[in-house]
ROTI-688205 format. One line per field, with one value per residue (C-alpha): residue number from 1; chain; x, y, z. Coordinates in steps of 0.1 Angstrom, whole numbers. Layout:
N
num <- [NUM; ...]
cadena <- [A; ...]
c1 <- [X; ...]
c2 <- [Y; ...]
c3 <- [Z; ...]
//
This chain:
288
num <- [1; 2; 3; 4; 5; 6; 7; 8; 9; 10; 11; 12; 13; 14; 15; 16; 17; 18; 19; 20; 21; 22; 23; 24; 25; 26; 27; 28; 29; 30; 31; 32; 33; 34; 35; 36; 37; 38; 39; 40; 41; 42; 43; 44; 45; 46; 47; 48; 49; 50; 51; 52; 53; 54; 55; 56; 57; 58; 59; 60; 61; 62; 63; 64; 65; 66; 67; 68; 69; 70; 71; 72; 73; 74; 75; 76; 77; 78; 79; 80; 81; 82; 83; 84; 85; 86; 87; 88; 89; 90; 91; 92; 93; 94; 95; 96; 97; 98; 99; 100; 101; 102; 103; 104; 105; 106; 107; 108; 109; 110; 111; 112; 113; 114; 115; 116; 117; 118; 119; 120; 121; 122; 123; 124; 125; 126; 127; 128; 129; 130; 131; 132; 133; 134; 135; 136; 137; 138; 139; 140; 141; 142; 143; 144; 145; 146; 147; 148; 149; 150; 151; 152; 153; 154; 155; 156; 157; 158; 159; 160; 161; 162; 163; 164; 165; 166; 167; 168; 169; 170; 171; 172; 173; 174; 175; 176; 177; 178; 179; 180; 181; 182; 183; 184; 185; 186; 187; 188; 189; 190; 191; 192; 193; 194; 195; 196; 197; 198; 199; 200; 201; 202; 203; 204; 205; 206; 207; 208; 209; 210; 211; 212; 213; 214; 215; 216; 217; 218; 219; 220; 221; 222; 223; 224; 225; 226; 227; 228; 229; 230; 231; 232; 233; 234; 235; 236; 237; 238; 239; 240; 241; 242; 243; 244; 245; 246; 247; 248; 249; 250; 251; 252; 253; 254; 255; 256; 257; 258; 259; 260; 261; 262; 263; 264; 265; 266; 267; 268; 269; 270; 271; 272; 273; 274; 275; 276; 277; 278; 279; 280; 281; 282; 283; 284; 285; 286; 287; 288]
cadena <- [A; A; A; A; A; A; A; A; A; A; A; A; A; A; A; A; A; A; A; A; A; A; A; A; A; A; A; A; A; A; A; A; A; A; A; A; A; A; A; A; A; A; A; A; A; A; A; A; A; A; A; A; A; A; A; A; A; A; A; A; A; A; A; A; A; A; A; A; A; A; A; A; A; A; A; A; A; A; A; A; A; A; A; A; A; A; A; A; A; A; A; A; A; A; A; A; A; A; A; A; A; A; A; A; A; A; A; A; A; A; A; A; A; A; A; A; A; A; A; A; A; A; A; A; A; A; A; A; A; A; A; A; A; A; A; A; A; A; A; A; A; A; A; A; A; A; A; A; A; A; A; A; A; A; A; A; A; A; A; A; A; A; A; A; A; A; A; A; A; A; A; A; A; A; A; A; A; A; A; A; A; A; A; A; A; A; A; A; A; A; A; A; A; A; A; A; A; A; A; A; A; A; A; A; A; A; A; A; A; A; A; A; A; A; A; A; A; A; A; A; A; A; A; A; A; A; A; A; A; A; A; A; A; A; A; A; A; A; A; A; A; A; A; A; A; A; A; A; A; A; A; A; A; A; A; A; A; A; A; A; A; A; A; A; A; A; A; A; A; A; A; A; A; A; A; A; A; A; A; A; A; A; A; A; A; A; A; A]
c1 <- [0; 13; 17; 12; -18; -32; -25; -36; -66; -71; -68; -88; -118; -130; -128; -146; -171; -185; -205; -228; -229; -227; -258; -247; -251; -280; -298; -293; -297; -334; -332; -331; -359; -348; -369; -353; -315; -311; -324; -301; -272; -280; -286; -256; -228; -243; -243; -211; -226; -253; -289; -285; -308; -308; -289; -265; -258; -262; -236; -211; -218; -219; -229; -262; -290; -308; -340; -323; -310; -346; -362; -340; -333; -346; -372; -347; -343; -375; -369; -341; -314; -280; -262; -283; -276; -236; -234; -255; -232; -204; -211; -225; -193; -171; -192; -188; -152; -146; -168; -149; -115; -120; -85; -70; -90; -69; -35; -8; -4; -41; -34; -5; -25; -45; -20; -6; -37; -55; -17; -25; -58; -61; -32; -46; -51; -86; -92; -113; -129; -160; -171; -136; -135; -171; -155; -124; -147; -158; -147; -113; -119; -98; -109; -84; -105; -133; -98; -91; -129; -125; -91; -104; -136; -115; -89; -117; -134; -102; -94; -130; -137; -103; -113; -146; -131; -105; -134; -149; -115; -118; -152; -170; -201; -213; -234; -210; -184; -199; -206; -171; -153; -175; -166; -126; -127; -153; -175; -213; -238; -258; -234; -252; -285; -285; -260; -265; -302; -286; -312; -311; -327; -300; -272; -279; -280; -246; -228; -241; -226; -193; -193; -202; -172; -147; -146; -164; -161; -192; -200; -207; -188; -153; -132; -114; -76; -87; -110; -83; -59; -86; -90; -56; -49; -78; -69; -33; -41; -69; -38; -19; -42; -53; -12; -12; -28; 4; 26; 28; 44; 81; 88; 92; 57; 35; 54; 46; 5; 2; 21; 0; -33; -31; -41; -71; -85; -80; -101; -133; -130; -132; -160; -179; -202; -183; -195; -165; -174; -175; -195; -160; -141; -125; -120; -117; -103; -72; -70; -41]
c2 <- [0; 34; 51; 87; 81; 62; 92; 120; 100; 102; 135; 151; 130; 148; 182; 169; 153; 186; 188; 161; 161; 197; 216; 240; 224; 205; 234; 253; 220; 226; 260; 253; 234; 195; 174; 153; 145; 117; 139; 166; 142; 125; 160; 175; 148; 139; 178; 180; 153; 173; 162; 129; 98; 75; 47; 69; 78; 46; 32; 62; 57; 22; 9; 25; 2; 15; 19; 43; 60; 65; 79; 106; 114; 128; 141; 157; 184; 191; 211; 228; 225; 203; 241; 247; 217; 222; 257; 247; 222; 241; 274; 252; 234; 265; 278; 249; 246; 283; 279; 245; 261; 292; 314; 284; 294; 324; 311; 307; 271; 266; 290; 266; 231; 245; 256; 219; 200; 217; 212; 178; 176; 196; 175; 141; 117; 124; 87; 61; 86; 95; 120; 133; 143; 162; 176; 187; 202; 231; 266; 272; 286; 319; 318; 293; 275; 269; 263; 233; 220; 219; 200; 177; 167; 164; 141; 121; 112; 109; 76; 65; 62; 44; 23; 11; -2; -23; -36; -42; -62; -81; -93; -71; -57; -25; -35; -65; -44; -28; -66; -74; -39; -50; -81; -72; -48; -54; -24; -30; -38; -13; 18; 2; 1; 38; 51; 24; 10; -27; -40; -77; -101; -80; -85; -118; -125; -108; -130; -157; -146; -139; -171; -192; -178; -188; -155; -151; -183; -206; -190; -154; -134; -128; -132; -163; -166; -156; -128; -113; -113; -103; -73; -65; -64; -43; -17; -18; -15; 19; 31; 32; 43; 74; 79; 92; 124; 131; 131; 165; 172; 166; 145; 173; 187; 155; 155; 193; 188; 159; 181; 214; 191; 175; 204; 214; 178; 172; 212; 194; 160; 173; 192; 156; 163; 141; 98; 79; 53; 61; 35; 39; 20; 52; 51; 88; 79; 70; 110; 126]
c3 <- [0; -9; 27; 16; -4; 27; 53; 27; 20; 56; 65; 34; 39; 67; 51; 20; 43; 61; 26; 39; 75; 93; 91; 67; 33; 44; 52; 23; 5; 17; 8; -21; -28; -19; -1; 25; 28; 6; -24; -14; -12; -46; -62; -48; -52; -85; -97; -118; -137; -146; -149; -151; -145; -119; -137; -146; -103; -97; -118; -109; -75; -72; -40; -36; -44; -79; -56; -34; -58; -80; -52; -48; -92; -115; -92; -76; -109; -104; -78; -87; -112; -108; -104; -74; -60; -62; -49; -22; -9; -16; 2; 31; 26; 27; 58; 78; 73; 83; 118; 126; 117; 135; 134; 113; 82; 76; 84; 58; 69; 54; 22; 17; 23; -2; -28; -24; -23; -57; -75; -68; -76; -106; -119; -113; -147; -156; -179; -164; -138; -141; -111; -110; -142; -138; -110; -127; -152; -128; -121; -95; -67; -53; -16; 3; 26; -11; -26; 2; 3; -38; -38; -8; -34; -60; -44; -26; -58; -77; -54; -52; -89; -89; -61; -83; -110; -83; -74; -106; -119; -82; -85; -56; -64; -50; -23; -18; -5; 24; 33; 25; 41; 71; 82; 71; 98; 124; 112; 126; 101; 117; 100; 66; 78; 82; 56; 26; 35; 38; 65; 75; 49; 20; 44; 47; 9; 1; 29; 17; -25; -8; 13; -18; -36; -8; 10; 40; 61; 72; 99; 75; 104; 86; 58; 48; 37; 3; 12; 32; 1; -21; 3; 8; -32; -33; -6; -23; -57; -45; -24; -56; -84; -59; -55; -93; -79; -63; -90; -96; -64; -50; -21; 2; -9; 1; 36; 42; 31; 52; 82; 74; 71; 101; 126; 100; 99; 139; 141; 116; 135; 170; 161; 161; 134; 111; 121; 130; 111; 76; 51; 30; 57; 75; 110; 120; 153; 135; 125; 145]
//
């Protein structure tokens, strides 16, 4: 696994994830005419896409079940256009990060963070990723702290569209994996229940596919030899595809972002707004 793609990875999560946990975005989500949080989520992650359909979400996003998904879009543009829905989230975004910053959000350390992070994300390969690419696609922002929330998006779908087409090539489907991230690490089906909609009879059914294939063992409550290599090649081969992003800077450069991140991501996560479980296996506790 690459180390520095891991930590980074780590650290800009958090800041990418105020979009769709602190108050701010999902209020002026509803502002702006969305009804209920899943069609503000849906709307506003899928925005860059434009006004797409639901299969179109669904397959981008990939571990959502279609049903989900289709309750949320198109309806959603009904409502109010894909434009809406972005600058909603990023303004609450931005807001968000400036009250859980405080005198950080106008420190050169965090003009810096940002500087680093968008060289890396605005020079991250582009093919074979869809979201990134719609991100990519949008205006720069001047303000440092929307600079840092940008790059953090960026960044964050950068390695996730690479880590769906790992787990395309290893077999996993989308709703497979939370099964399968689950029982690798101990994670509580109940963080699936709520986030992913994965309710008992489902999760039942997708141990049972993983078990058949070798796995998960008999008893469904963790990974055999094989699933644990199979999840280890995964997480290594993510680790490396979302290293690509940091190409464009030196050696010295990726040790100074994770150093200057590491107070600005400790300032979001204390806040406590951000679960400490996330449905895409990071443990914020492990933050520092």
């Amino acid at each position: 696994m690459d180390p520095n793609a891991r930590r980074l990875w780590k650290l800009l999560e958090p800041i990418h994830a105020v979009g769709y946990f602190s108050p701010e975005p999902i209020a002026l989500l509803k502002e702006a005419g969305y009804r209920g949080y899943w069609m503000g989520y849906f709307a506003a992650r899928s925005a860059p896409l434009g006004a797409v359909p639901a299969e179109v979400v669904h397959a981008v996003f990939y571990n959502f079940a279609f049903s989900h998904v289709s309750r949320a879009l198109p309806d959603a543009w009904t409502y109010a256009p894909p434009e809406a829905a972005h600058e909603a989230r990023r303004s609450g975004a931005v807001a968000a990060l400036h009250r859980h910053l405080g005198p950080l959000a106008s420190s050169d350390d965090l003009a810096r963070a940002a500087s680093l992070a968008s060289r890396a994300a605005l020079g991250a390969p582009m093919e074979g990723r869809t979201l990134y690419a719609a991100l990519r696609s949008l205006p720069v922002p001047t303000d440092p702290v929307d600079l840092l929330w940008h790059a953090a998006t960026l960044l964050r779908e950068h390695r996730g569209d690479g880590h769906v087409a790992t787990l395309l090539t290893a077999g996993i489907g989308g709703r497979e994996s939370h099964v399968f991230h689950a029982l690798a690490n101990g994670t509580s089906p109940s963080v699936y229940a709520t986030s992913r909609n994965i309710h008992e009879a489902e999760w039942a059914s997708l141990v049972s596919g993983l078990r058949s294939r070798g796995l998960v063992t008999d008893d469904g409550q963790s990974l055999t030899d094989l699933g644990r290599e199979t999840k280890t090649t995964i997480e290594s081969t993510t680790d490396a595809l979302a290293a690509t992003a940091y190409a464009t800077l030196e050696p010295g450069e990726v040790d100074d972002l994770i150093t200057l991140l590491r107070p600005l991501t400790k300032a979001v996560v204390t806040s406590g707004e951000i679960p400490h479980q996330s449905p895409m296996g990071l443990d914020l506790d492990e933050v520092g």
